[in-house]
C-alpha positions in Angstrom: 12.2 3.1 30.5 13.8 3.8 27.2 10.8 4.7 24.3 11.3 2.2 21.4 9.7 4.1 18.1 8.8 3.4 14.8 7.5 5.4 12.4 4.8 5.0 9.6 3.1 6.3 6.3 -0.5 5.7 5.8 -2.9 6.8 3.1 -5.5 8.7 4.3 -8.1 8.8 1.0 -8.7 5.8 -1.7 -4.6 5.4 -2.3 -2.8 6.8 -4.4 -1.8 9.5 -1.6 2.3 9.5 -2.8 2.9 6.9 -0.2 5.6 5.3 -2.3 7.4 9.2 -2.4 7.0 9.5 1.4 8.6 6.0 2.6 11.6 7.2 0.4 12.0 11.0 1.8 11.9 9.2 5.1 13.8 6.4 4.5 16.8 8.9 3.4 16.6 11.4 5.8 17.1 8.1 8.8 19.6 6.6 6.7 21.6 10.7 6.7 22.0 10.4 10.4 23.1 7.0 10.1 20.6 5.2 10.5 19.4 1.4 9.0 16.1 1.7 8.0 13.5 -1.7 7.9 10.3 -0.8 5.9 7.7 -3.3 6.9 5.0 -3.8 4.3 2.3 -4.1 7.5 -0.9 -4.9 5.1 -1.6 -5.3 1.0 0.0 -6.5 -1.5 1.3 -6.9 -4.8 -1.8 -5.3 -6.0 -0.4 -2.1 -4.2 1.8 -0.1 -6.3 4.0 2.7 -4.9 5.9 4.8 -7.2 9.5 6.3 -6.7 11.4 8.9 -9.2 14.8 9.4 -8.8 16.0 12.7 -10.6 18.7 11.0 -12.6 15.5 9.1 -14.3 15.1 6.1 -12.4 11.8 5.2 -11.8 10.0 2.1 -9.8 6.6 1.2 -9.1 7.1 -1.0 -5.6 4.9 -3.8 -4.7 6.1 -6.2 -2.6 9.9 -4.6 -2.2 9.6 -1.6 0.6 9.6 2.0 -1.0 12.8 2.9 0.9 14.7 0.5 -1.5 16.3 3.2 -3.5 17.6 5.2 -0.1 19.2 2.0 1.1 16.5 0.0 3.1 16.1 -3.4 3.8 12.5 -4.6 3.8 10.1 -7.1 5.7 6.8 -8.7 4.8 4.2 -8.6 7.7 2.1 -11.6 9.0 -0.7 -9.2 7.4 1.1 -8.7 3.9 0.0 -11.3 1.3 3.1 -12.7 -0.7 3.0 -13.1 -4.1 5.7 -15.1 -5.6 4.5 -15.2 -9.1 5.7 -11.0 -9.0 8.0 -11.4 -7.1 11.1 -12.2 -8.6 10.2 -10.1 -11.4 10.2 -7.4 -9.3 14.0 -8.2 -8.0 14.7 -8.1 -11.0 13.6 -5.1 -12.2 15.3 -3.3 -9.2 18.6 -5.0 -10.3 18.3 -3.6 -13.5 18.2 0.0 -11.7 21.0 -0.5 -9.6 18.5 -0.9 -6.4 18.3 -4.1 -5.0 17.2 -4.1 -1.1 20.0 -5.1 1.4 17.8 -7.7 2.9 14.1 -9.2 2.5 12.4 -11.0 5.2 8.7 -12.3 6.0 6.9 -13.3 9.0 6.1 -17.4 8.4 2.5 -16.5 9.0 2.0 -14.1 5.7 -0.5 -15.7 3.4 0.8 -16.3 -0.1 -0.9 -16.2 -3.3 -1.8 -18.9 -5.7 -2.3 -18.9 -9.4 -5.6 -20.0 -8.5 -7.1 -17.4 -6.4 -5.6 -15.2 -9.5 -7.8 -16.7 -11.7 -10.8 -16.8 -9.4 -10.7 -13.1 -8.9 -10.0 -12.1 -12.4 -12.5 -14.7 -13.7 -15.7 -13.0 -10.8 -14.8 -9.7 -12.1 -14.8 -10.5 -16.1 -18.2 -11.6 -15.1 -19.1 -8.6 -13.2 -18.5 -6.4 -16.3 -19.9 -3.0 -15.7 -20.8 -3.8 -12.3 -17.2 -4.3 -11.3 -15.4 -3.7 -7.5 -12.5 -2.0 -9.0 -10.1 -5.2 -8.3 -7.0 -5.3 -9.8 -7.0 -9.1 -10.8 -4.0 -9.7 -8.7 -6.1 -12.5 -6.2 -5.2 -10.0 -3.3 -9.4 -10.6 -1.9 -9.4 -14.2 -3.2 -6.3 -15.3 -0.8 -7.8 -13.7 1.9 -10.8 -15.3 1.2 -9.5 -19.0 1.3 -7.1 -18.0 4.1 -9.8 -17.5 6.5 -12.6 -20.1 5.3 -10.3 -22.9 3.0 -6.8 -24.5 2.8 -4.1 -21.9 3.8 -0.9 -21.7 1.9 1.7 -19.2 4.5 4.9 -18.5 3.8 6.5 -21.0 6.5 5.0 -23.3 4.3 7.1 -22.5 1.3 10.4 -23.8 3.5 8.5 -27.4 4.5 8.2 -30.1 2.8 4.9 -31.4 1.3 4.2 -28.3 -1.0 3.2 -29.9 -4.4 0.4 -32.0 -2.1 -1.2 -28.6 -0.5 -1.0 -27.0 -4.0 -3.0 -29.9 -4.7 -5.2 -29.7 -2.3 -6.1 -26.3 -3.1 -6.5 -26.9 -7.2 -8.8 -30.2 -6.7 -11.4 -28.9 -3.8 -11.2 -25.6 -3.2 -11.2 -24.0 -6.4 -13.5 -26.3 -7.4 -16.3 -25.3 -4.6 -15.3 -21.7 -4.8 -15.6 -21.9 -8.5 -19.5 -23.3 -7.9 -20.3 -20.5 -5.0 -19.2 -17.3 -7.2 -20.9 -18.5 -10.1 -18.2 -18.4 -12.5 -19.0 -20.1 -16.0 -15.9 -22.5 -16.3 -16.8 -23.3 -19.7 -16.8 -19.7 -21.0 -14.7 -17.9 -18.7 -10.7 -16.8 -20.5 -9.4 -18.4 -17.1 -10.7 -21.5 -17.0 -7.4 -23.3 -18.2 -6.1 -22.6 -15.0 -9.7 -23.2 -12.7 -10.0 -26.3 -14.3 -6.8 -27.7 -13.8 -6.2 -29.0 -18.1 -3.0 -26.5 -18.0 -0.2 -27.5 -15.8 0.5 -24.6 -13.3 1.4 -26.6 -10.1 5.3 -27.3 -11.4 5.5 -23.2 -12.6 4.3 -22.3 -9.4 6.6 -24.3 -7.4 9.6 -22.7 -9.8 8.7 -19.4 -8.5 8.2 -20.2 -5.3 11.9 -22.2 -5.2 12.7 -18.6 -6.4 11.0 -16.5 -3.5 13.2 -19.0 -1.2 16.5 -17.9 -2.5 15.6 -13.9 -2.0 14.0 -13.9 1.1 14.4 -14.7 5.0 11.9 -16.2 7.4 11.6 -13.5 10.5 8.8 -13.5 13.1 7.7 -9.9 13.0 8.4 -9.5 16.7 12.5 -9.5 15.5 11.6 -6.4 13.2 13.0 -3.8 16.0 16.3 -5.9 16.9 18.8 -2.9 15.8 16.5 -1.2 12.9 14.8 1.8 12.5 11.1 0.5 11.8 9.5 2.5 9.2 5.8 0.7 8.6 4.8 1.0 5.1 1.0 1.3 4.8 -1.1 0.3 1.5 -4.1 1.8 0.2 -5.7 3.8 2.1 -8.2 4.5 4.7 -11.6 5.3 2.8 -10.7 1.7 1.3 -10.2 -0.1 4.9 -12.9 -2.8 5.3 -14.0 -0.8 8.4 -13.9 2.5 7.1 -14.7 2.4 3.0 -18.2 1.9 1.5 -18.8 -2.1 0.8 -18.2 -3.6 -1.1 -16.1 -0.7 -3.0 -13.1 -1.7 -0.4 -9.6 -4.1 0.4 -9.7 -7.3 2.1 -7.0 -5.3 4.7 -6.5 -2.9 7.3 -5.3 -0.4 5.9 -4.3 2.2 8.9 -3.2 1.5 12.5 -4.6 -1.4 13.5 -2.3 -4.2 11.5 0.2 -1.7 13.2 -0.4 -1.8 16.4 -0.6 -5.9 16.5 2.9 -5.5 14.9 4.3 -3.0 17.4 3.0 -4.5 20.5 4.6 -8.0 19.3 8.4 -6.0 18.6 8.3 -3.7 22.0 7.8 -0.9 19.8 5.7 2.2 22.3 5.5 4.7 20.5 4.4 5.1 16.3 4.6 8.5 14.3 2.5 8.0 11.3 2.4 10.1 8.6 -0.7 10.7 7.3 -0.3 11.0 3.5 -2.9 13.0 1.2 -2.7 14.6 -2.6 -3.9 18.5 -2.5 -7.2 17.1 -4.5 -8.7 13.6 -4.7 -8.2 10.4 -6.2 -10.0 7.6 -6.9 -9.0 4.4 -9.0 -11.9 2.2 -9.6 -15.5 2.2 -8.6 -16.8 3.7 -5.9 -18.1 7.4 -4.5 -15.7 10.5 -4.6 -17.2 13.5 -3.0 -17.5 16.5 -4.9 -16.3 14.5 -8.3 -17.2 16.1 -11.3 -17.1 15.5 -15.3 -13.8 15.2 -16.3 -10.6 16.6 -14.9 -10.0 19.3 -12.0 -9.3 22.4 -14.5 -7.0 24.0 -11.5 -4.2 21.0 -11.4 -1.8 20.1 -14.2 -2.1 16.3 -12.8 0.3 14.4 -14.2 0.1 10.6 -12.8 2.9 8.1 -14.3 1.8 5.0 -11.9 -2.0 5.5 -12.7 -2.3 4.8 -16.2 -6.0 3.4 -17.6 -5.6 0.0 -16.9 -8.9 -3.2 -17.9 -9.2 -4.0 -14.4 -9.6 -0.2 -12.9 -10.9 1.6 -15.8 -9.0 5.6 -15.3 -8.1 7.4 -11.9 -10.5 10.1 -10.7 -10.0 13.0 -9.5 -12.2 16.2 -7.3 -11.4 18.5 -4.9 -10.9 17.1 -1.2 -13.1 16.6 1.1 -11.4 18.0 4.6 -13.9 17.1 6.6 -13.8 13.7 6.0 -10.0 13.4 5.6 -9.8 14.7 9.1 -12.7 12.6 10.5 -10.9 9.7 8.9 -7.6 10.2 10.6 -9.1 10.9 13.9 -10.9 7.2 13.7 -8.0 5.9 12.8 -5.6 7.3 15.6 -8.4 6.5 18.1 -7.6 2.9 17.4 -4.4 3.4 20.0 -6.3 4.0 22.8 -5.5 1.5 25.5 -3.0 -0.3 23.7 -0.4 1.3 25.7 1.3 2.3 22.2 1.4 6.3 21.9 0.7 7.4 18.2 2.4 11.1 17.0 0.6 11.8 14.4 1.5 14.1 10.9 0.1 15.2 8.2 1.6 14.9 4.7 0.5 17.1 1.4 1.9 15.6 -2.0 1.5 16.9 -5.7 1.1 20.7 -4.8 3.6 21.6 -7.5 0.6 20.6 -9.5 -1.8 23.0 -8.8 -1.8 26.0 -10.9 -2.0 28.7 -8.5 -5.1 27.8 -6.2 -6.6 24.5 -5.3 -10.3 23.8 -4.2 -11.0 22.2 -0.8 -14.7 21.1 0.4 -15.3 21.8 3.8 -18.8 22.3 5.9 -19.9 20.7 1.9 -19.2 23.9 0.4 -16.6 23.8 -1.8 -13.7 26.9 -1.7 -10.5 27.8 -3.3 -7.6 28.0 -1.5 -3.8 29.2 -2.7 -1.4 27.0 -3.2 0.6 28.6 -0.9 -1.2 27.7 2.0 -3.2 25.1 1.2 -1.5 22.4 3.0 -1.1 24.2 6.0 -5.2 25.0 5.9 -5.6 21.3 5.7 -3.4 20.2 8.6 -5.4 22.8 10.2 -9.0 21.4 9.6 -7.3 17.5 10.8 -5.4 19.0 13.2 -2.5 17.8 12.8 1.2 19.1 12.4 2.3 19.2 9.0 5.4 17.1 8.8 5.9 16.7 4.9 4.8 18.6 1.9 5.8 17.7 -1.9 6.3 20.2 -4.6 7.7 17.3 -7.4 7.8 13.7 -7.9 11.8 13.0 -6.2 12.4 13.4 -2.7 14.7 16.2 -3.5 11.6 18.3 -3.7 9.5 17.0 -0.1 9.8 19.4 2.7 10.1 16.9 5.4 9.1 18.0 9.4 10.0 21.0 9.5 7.9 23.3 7.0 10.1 26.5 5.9 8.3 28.3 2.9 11.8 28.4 0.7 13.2 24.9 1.5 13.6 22.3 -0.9 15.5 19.9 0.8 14.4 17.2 3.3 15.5 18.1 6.6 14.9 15.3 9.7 16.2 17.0 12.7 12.4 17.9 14.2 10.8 14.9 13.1 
């Protein structure tokens, strides 16, 4: 029986791994031996934000378009990704303008969609939360979520039916109201409340972008993704944020490892996955929430430079420490255990992004003692400690500079032929 394979890119910390750079090295070494490469987006949303450099200055943060855009891939939306046409179009648009827009965009009719009401719930529960904030984005990613499983659900199949204006409806005159009552939000006070209470008239912009969403994208039941495509999942996040894994309530509403992939695979007749396990060579952590071995400031042995993470009012400034190997590796091996006796083989990588950043040695905690290690070799040491193969390591922002799958101390080129 032939082996039908897919490959993936997950974050193995609190995000910001260099996901985004990682789905486009892939995505263009698959699409060198002729490949056509799908990215499926197989949790999130447009709260995740992946960032892609090309070296003739080109530069795109990606949140609901997959990160292989720029290298020539089409994209699809998961039954698990959370659409968000409000961005959306914005976000085609600002790929046209660099000359990137992806061959072809399709989404699974079950994908929840966001509302301009669960928006302005979430941004309006963290205002109130003030210093005692989850580190939400105030996109409405955990709102949706929230009325998908308990309230009125609004999925993308929904969007291509009639009777849209009367669920929108719906939604504005009892669930937001009820919602608005249980998280305690002061309607009267709150910079949102336009939109909670229903005095300005969002219903008819929101169907506007929604008849937009419908003229870029394709309906696709997510056991089509394999029909003549290389599958490449696209991850979001990252695992210390998973709902199973992270520390509550400083986490996603989302899987954000295997399991969404799995479900995905064993609906396609996909067998076998190879993710790519994606970490920085220090730590990162944007919003609230414990960092292991996080100190004052900045790590004085990294020039970080971070063009996607800039101090934002919903996230506050991006963290950073040395890495914890220990629990990187203990968090990869929970996640890969999540195969077993799905009949779906997982071969598993390690990837090590921004070493170019580190000055000559880097600082790695492991047995909670924390030690330097060079540059040189760092990555290697850390595939090591998860043990893992090291399948990609990044010395720059553009693909141009990944080592991909096969590690050779002077390359700077991606190579494919041993992944």
């Amino acid at each position: 029986m032939m082996t039908k394979p897919a490959y993936a890119v997950i974050g193995a910390n609190w995000g910001d791994e260099g996901k985004g750079l990682a789905v486009d090295a892939l995505s263009a070494s698959l699409a060198s031996e002729g490949k056509d490469v799908l990215v499926v987006r197989s949790n999130g949303g447009a709260q995740a934000g992946h960032g892609v450099e090309r070296p003739d200055g080109r530069r795109h943060v990606f949140h609901h378009v997959g990160a292989g855009t720029f290298a020539g891939a089409s994209t699809h939306l998961s039954q698990f990704f959370v659409a968000h046409p409000m961005l959306f179009s914005a976000e085609l648009f600002d790929l046209r303008v660099l000359g990137a827009s992806p061959r072809r965009v399709t989404i699974d009719p079950r994908a929840p969609v966001t509302t301009p009401w669960d928006m302005a719930l979430n941004q309006a529960v963290e205002l109130q939360r003030a210093g005692g904030r989850h580190g939400s984005t105030g996109l409405g990613f955990g709102e949706t979520l929230e009325r998908h499983e308990r309230g009125p659900k609004l999925l993308a199949g929904d969007l291509w039916v009639g009777g849209l204006r009367g669920k929108l409806e719906g939604i504005q005159n009892v669930w937001v109201k009820e919602r608005a009552i249980e998280l305690g939000i002061d309607l009267q006070n709150s910079p949102v409340s336009g939109v909670l209470d229903g005095s300005l008239p969002v219903i008819d912009k929101f169907l506007e972008d929604c008849d937009r969403f419908l003229q870029s994208v394709e309906l696709m039941d997510d056991a089509g993704i394999s029909h003549n495509e290389t599958v490449l999942f696209e991850g979001a996040q990252g695992l210390q944020l998973d709902m199973d894994y992270g520390v509550f309530p400083h986490v996603t509403r989302s899987y954000t490892g295997l399991r969404n992939m799995l479900e995905i695979a064993g609906e396609a007749g996909i067998d076998v996955i190879k993710p790519l396990y994606m970490t920085r060579a220090y730590a990162t952590r944007h919003g609230a929430g414990p960092l292991p071995f996080e100190a004052d400031g900045t790590i004085g042995w990294a020039d970080i430079v971070d063009l996607t993470n800039a101090p934002n009012d919903w996230q506050g400034v991006i963290r950073h420490a040395p890495l914890d190997a220990d629990l990187l590796a203990a968090t990869i091996a929970r996640d890969v255990a999540l195969a077993e006796g799905t009949g779906i083989e997982i071969d598993a990588g390690l990837g090590v992004s921004c070493l170019d950043q580190l000055k000559s040695i880097g600082v790695v905690g492991v047995g909670g003692v924390q030690r330097q290690v060079t540059r040189d070799v760092i990555a290697g040491e850390l595939a090591e400690i998860a043990g893992l193969p090291l399948r990609l390591s990044s010395y720059g922002p553009v693909r141009e500079r990944v080592r991909l799958a096969c590690y050779e101390r002077n390359a700077a080129t991606v190579t494919l032929n041993c992944v």
